[in-house]
mmCIF file as Biopython writes it, N, C-alpha, C and O atoms, coordinates in Angstrom:
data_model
#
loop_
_atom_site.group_PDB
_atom_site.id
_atom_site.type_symbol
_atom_site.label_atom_id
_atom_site.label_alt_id
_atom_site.label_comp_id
_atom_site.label_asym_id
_atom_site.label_entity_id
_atom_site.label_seq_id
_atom_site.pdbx_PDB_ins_code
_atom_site.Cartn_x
_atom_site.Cartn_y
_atom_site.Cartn_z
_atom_site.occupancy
_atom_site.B_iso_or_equiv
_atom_site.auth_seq_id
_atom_site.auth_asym_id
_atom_site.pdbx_PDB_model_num
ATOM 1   N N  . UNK A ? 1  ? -74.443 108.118 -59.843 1.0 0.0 1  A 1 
ATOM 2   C CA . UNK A ? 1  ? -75.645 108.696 -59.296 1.0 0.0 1  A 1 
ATOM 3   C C  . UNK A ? 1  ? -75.360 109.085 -57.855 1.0 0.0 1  A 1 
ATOM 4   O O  . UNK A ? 1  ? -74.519 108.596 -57.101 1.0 0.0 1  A 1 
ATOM 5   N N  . UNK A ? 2  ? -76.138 109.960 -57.648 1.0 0.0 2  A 1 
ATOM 6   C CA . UNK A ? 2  ? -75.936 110.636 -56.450 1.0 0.0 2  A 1 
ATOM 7   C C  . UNK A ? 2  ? -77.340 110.857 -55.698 1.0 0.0 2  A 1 
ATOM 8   O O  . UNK A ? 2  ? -78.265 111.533 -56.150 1.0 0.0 2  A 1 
ATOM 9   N N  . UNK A ? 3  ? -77.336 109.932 -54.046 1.0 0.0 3  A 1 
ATOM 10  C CA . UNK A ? 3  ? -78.297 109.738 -53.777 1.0 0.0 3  A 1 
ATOM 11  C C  . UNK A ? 3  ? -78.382 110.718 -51.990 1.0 0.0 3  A 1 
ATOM 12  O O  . UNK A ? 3  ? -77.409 111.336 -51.557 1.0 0.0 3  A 1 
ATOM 13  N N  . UNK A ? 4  ? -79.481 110.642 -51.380 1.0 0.0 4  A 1 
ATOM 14  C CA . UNK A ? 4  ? -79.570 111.208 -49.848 1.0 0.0 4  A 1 
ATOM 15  C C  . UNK A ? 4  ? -80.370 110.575 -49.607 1.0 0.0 4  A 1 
ATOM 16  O O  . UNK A ? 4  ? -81.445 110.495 -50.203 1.0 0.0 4  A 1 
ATOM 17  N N  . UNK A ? 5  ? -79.989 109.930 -48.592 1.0 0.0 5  A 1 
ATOM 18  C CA . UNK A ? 5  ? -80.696 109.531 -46.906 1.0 0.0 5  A 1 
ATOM 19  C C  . UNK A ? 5  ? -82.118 109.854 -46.881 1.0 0.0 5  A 1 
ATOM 20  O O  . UNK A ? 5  ? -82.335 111.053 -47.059 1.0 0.0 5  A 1 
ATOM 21  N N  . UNK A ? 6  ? -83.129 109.135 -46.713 1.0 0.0 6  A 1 
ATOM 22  C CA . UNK A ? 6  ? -84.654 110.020 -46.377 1.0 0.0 6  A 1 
ATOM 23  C C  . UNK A ? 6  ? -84.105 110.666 -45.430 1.0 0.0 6  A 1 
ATOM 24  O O  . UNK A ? 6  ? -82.974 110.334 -45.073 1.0 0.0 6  A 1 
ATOM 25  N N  . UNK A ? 7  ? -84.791 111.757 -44.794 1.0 0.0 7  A 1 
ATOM 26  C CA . UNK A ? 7  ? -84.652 112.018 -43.042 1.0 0.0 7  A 1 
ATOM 27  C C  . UNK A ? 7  ? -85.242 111.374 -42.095 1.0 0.0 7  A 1 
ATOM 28  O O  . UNK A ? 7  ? -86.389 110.936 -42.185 1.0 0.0 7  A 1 
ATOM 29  N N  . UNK A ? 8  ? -84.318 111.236 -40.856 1.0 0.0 8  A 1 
ATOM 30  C CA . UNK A ? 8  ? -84.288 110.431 -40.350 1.0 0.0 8  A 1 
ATOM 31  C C  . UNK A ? 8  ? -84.038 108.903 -40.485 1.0 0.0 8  A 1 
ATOM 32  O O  . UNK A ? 8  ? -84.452 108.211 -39.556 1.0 0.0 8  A 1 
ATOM 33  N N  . UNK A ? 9  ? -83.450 108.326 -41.462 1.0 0.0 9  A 1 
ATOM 34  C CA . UNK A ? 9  ? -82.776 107.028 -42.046 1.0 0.0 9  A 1 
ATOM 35  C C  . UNK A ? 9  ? -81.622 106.880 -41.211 1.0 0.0 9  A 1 
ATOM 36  O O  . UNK A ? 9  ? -80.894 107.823 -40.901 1.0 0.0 9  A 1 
ATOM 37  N N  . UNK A ? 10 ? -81.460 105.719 -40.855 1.0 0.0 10 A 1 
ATOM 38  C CA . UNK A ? 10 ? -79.842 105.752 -40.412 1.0 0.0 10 A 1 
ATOM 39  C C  . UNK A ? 10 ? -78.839 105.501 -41.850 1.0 0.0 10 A 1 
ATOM 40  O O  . UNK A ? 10 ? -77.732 105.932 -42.171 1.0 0.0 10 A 1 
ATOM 41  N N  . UNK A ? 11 ? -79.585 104.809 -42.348 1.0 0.0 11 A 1 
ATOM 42  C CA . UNK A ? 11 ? -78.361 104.610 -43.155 1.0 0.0 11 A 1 
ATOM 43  C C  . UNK A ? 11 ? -78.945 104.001 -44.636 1.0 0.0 11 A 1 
ATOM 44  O O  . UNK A ? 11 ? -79.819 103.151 -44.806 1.0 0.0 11 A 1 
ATOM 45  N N  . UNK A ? 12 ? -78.194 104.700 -45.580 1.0 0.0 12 A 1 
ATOM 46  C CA . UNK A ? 12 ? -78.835 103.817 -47.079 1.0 0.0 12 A 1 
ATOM 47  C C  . UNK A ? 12 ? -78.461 102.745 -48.053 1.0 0.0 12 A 1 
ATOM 48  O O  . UNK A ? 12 ? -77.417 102.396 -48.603 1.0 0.0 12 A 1 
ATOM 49  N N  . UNK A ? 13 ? -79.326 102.474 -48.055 1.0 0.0 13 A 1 
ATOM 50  C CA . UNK A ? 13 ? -78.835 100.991 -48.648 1.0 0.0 13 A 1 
ATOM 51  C C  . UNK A ? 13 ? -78.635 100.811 -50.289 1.0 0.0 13 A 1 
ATOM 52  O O  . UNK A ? 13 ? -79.511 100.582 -51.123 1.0 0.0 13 A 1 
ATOM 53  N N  . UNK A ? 14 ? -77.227 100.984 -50.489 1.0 0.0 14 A 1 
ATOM 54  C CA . UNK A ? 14 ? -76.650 101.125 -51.869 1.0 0.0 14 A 1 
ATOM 55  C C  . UNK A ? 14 ? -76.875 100.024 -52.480 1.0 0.0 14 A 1 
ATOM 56  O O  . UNK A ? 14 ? -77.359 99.969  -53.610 1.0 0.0 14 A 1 
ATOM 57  N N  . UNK A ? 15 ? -76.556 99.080  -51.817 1.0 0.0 15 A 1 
ATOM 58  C CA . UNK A ? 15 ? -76.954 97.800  -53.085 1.0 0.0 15 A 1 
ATOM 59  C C  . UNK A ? 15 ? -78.577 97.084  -53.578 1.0 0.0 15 A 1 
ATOM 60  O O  . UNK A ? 15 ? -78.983 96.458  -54.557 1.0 0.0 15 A 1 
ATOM 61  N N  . UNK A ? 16 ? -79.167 97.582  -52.306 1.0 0.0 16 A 1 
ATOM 62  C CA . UNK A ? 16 ? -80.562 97.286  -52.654 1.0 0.0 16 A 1 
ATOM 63  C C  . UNK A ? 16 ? -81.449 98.616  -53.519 1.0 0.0 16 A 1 
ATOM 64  O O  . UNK A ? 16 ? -82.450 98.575  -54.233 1.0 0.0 16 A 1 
ATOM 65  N N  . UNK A ? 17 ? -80.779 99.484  -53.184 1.0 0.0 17 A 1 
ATOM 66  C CA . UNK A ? 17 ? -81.309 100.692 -54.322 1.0 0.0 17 A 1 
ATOM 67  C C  . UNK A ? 17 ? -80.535 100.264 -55.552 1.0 0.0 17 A 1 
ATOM 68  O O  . UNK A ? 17 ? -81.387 99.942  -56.380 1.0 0.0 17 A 1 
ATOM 69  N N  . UNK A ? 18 ? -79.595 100.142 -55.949 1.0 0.0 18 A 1 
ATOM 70  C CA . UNK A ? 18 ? -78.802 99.468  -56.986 1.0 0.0 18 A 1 
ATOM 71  C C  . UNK A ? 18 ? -79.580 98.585  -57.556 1.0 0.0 18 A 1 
ATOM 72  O O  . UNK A ? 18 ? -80.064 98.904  -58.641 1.0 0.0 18 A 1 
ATOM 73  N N  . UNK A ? 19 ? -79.849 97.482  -57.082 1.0 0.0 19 A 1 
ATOM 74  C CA . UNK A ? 19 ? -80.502 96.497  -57.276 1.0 0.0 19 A 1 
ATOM 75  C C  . UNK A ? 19 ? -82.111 96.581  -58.051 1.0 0.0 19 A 1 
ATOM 76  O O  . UNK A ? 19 ? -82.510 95.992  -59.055 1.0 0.0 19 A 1 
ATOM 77  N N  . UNK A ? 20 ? -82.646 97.316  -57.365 1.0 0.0 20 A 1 
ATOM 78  C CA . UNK A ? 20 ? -83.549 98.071  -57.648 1.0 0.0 20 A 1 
ATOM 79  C C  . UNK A ? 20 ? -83.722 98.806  -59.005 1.0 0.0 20 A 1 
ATOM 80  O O  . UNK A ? 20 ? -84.629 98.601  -59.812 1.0 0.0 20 A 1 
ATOM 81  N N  . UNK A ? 21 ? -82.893 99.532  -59.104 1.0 0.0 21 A 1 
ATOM 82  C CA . UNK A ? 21 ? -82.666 100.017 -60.244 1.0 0.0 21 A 1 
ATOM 83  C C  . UNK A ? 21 ? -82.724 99.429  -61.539 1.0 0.0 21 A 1 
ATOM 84  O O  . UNK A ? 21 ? -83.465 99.707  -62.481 1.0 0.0 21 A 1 
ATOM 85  N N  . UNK A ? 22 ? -81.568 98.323  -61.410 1.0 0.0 22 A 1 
ATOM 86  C CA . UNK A ? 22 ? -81.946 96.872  -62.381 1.0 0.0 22 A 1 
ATOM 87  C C  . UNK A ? 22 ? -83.098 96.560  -62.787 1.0 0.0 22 A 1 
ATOM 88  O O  . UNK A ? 22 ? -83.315 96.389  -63.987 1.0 0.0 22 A 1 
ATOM 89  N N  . UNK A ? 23 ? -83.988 96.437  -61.909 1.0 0.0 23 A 1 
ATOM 90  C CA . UNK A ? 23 ? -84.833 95.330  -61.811 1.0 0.0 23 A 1 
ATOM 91  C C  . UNK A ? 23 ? -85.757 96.248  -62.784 1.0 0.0 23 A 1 
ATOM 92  O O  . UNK A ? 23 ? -86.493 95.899  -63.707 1.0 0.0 23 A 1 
ATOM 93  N N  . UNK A ? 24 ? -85.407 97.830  -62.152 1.0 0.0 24 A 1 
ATOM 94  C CA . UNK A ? 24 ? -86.734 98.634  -62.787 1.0 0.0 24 A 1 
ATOM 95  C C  . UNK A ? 24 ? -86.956 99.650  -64.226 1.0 0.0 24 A 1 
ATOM 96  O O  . UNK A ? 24 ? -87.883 100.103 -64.898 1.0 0.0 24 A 1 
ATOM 97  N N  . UNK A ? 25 ? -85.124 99.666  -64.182 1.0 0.0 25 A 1 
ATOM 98  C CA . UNK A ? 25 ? -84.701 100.450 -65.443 1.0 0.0 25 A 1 
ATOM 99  C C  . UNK A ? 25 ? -84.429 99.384  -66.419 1.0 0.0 25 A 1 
ATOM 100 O O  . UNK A ? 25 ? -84.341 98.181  -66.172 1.0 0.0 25 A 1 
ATOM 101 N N  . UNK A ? 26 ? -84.255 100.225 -68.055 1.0 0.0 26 A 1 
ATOM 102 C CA . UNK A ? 26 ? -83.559 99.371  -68.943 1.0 0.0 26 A 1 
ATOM 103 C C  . UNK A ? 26 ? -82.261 99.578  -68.469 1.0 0.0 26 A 1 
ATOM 104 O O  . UNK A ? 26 ? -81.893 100.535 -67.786 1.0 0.0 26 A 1 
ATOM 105 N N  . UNK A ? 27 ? -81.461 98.471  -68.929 1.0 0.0 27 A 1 
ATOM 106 C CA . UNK A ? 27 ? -79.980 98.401  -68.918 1.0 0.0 27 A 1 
ATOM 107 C C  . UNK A ? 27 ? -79.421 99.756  -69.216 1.0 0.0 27 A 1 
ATOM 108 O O  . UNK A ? 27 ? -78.274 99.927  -68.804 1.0 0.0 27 A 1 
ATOM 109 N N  . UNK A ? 28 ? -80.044 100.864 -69.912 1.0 0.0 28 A 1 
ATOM 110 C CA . UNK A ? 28 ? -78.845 102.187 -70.434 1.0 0.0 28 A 1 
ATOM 111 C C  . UNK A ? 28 ? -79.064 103.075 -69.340 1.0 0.0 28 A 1 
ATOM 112 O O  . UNK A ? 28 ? -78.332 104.055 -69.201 1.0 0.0 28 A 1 
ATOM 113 N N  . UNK A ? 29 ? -79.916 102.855 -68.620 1.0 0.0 29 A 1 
ATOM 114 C CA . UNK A ? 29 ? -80.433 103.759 -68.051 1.0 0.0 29 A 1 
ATOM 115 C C  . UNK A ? 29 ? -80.444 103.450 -66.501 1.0 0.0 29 A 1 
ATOM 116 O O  . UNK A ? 29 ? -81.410 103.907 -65.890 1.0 0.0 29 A 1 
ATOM 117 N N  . UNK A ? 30 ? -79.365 102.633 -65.672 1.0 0.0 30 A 1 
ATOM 118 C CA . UNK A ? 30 ? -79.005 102.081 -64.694 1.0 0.0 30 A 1 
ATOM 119 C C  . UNK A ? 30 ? -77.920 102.439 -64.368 1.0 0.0 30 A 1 
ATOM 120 O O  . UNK A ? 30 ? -76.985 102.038 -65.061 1.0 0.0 30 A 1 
ATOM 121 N N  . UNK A ? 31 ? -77.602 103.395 -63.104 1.0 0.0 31 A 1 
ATOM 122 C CA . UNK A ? 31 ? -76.306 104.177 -63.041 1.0 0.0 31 A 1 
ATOM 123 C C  . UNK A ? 31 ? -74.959 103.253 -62.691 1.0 0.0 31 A 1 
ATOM 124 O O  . UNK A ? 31 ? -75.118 102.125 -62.224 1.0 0.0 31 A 1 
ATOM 125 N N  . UNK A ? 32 ? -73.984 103.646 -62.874 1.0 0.0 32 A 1 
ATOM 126 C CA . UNK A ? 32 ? -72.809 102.624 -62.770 1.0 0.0 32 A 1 
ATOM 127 C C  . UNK A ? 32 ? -72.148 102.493 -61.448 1.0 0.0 32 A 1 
ATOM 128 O O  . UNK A ? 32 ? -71.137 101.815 -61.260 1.0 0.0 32 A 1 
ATOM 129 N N  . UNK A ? 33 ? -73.102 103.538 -60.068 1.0 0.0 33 A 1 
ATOM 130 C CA . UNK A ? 33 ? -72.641 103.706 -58.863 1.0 0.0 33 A 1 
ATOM 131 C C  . UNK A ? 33 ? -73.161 104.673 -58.450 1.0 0.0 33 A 1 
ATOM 132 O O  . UNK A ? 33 ? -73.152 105.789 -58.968 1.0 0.0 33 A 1 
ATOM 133 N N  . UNK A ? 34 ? -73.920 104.177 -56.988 1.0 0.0 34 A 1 
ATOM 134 C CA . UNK A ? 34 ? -74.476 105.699 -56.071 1.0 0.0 34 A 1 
ATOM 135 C C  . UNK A ? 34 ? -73.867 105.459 -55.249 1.0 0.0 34 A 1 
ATOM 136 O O  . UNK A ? 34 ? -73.611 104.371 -54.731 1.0 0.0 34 A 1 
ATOM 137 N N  . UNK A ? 35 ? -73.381 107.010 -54.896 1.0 0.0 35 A 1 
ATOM 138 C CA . UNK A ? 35 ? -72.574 107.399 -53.957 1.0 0.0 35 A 1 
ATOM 139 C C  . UNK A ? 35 ? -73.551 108.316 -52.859 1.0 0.0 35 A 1 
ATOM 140 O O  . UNK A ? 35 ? -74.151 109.376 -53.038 1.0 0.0 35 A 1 
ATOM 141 N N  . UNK A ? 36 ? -73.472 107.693 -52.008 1.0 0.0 36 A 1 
ATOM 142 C CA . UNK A ? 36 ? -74.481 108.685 -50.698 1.0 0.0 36 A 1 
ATOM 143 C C  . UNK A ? 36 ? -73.895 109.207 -50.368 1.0 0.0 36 A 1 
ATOM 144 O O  . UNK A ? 36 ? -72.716 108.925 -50.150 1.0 0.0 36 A 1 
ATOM 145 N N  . UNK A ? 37 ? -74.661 110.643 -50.092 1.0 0.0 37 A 1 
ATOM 146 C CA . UNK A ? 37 ? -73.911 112.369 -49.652 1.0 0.0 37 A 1 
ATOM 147 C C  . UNK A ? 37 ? -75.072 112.557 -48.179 1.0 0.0 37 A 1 
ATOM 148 O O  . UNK A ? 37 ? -76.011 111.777 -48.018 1.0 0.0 37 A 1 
ATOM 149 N N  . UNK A ? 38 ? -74.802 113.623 -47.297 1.0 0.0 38 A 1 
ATOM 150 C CA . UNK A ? 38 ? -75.682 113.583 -46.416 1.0 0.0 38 A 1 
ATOM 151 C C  . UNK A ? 38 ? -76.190 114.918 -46.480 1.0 0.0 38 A 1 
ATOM 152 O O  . UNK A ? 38 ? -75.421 115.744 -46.971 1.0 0.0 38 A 1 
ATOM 153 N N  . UNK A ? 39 ? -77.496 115.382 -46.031 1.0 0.0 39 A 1 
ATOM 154 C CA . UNK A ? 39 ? -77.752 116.378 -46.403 1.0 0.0 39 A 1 
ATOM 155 C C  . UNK A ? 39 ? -79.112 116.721 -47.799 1.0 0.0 39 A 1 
ATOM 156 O O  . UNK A ? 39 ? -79.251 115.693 -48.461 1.0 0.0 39 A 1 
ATOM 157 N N  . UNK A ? 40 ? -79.769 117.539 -48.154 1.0 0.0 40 A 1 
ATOM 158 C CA . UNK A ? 40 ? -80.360 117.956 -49.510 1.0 0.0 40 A 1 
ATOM 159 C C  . UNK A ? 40 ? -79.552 117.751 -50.470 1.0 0.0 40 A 1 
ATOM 160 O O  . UNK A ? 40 ? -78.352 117.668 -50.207 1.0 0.0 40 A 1 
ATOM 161 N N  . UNK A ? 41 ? -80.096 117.597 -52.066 1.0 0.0 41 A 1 
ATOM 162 C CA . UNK A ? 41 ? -78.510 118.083 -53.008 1.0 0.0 41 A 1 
ATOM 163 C C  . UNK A ? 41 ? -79.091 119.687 -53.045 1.0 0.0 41 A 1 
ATOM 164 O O  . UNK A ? 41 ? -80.142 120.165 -52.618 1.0 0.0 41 A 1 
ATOM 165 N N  . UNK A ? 42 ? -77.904 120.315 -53.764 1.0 0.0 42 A 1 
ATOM 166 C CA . UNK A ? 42 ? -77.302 121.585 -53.915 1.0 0.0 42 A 1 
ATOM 167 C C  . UNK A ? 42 ? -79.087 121.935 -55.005 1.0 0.0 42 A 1 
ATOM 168 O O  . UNK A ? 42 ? -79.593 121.242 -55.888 1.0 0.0 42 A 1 
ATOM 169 N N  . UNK A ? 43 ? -79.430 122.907 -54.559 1.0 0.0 43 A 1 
ATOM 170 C CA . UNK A ? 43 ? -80.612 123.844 -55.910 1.0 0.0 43 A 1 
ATOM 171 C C  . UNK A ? 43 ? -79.941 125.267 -56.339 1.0 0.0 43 A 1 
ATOM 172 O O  . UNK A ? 43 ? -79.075 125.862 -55.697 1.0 0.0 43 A 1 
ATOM 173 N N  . UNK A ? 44 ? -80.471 125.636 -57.439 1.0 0.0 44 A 1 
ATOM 174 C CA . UNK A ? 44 ? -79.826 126.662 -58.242 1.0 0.0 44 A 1 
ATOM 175 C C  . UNK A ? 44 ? -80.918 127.454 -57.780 1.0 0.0 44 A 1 
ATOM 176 O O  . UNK A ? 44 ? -81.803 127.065 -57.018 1.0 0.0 44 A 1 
ATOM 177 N N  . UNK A ? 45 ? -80.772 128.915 -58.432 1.0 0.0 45 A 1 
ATOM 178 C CA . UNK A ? 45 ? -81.898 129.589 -57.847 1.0 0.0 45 A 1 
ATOM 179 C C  . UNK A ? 45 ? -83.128 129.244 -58.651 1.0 0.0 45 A 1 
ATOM 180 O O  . UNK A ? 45 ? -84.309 129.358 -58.323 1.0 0.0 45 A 1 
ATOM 181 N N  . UNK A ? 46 ? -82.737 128.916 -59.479 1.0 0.0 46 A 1 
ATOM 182 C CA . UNK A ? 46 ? -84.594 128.764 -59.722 1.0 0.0 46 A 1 
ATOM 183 C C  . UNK A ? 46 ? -85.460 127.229 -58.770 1.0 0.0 46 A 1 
ATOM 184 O O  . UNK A ? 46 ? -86.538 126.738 -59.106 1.0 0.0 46 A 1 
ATOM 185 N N  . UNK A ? 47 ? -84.477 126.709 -57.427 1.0 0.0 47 A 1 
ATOM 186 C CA . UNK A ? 47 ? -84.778 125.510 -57.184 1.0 0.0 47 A 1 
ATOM 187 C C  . UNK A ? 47 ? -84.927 124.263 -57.629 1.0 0.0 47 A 1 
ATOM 188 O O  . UNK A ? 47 ? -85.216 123.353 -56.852 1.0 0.0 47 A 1 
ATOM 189 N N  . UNK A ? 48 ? -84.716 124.034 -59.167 1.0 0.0 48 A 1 
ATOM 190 C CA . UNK A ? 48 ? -84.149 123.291 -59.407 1.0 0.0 48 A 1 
ATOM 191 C C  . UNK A ? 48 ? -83.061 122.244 -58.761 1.0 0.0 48 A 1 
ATOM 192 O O  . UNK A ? 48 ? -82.443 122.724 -57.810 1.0 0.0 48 A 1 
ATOM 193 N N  . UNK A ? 49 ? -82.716 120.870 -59.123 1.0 0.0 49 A 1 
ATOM 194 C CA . UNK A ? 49 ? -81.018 120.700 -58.255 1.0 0.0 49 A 1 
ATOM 195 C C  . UNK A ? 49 ? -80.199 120.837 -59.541 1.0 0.0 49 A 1 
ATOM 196 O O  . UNK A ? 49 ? -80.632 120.721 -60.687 1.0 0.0 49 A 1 
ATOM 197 N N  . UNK A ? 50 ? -78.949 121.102 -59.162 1.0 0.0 50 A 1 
ATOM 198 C CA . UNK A ? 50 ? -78.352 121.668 -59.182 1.0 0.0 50 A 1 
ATOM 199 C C  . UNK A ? 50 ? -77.109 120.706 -59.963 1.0 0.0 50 A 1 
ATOM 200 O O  . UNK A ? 50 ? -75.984 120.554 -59.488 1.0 0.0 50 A 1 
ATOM 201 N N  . UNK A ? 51 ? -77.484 120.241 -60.971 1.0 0.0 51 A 1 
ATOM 202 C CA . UNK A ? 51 ? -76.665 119.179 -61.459 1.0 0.0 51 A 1 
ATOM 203 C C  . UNK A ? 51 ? -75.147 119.118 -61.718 1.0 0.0 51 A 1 
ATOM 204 O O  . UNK A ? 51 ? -74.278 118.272 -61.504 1.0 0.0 51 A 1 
ATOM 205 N N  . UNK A ? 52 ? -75.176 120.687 -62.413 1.0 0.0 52 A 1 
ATOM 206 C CA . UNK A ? 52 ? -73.672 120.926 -62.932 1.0 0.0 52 A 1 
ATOM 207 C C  . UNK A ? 52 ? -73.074 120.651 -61.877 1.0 0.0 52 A 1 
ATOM 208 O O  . UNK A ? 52 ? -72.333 119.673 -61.772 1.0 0.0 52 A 1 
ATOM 209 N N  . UNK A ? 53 ? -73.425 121.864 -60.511 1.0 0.0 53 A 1 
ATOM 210 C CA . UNK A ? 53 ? -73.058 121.541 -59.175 1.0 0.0 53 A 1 
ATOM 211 C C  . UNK A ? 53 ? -72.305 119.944 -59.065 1.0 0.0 53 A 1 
ATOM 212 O O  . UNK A ? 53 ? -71.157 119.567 -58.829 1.0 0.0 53 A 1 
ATOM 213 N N  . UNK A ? 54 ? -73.061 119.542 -59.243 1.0 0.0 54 A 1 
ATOM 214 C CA . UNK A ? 54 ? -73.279 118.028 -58.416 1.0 0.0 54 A 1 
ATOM 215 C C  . UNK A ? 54 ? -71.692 117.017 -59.385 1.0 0.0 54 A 1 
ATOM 216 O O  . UNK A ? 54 ? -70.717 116.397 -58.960 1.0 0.0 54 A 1 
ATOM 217 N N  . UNK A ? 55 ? -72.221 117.354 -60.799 1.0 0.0 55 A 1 
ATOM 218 C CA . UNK A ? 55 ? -71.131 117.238 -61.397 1.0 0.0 55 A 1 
ATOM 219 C C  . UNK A ? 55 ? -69.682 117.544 -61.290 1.0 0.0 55 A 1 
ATOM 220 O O  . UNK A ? 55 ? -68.730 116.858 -61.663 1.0 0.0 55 A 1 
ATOM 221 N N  . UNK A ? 56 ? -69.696 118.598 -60.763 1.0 0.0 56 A 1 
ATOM 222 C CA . UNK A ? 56 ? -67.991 119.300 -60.889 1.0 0.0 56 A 1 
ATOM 223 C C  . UNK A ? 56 ? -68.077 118.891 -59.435 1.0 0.0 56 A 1 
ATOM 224 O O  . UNK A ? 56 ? -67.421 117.872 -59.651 1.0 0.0 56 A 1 
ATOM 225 N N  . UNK A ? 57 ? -68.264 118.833 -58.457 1.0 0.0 57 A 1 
ATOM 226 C CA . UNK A ? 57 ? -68.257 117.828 -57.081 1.0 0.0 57 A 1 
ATOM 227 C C  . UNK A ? 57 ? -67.660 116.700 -57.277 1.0 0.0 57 A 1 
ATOM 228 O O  . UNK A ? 57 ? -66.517 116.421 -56.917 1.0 0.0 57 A 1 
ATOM 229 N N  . UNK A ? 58 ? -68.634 115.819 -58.023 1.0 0.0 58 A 1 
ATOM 230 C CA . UNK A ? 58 ? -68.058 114.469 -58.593 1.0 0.0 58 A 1 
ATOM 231 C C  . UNK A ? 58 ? -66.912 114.527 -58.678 1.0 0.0 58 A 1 
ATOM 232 O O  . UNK A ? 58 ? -66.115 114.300 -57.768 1.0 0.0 58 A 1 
ATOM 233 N N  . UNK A ? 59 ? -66.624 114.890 -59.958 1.0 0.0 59 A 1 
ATOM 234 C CA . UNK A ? 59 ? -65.131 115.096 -60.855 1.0 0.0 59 A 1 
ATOM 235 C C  . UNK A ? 59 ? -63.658 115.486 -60.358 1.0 0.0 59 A 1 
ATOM 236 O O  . UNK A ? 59 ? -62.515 115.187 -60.705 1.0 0.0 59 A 1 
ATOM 237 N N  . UNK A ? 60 ? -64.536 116.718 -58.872 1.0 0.0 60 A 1 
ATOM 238 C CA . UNK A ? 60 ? -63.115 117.109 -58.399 1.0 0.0 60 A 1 
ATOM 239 C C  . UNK A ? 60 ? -62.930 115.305 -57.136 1.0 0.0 60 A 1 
ATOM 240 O O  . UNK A ? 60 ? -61.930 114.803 -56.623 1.0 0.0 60 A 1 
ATOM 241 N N  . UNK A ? 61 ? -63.736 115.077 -57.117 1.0 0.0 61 A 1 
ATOM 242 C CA . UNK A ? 61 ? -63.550 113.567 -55.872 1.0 0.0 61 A 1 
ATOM 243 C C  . UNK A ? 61 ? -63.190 113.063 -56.367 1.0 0.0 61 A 1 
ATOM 244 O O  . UNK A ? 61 ? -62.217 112.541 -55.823 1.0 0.0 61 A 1 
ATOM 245 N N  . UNK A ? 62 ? -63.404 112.636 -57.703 1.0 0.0 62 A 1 
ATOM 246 C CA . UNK A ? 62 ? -62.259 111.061 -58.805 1.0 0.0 62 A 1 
ATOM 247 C C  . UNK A ? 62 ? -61.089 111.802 -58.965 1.0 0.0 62 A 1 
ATOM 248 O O  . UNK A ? 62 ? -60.292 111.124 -59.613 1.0 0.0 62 A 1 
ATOM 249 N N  . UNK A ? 63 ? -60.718 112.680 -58.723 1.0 0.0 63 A 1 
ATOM 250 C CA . UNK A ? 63 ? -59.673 113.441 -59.223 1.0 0.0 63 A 1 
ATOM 251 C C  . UNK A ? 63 ? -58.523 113.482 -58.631 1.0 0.0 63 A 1 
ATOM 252 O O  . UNK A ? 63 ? -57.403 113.714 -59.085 1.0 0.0 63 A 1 
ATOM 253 N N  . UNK A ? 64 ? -59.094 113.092 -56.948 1.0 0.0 64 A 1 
ATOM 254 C CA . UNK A ? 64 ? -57.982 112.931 -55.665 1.0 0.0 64 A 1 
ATOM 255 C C  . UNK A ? 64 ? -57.946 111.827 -55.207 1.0 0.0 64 A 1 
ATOM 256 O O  . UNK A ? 64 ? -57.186 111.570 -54.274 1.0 0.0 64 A 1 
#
């Protein structure tokens, strides 16, 4: 999972959003790791975000 900063946050807190998650999702549905990016995520034109985006991002980062 791929998360952003409110604005103005200094900094986000991965394990308590993690944690969180647990507490609030079923087990299948609890991501296996958020990785904080800074910034909006990426929207397509219809404004949507931009998942594929976000995906092939991912993929090329495990990759190196």
């Amino acid at each position: 999972m791929i998360a952003t900063a409110p604005y103005g946050s200094a900094a986000l807190d991965v394990a308590g959003l993690l944690a969180e998650c647990k507490q609030r999702m079923p087990a299948y549905m609890v991501p296996h790791g958020i990785h904080p990016m800074a910034g909006p995520l990426p929207r397509n034109p219809n404004g949507k975000i931009d998942r594929k985006l976000l995906s092939t991002e991912w993929h090329e980062k495990q990759a190196h």
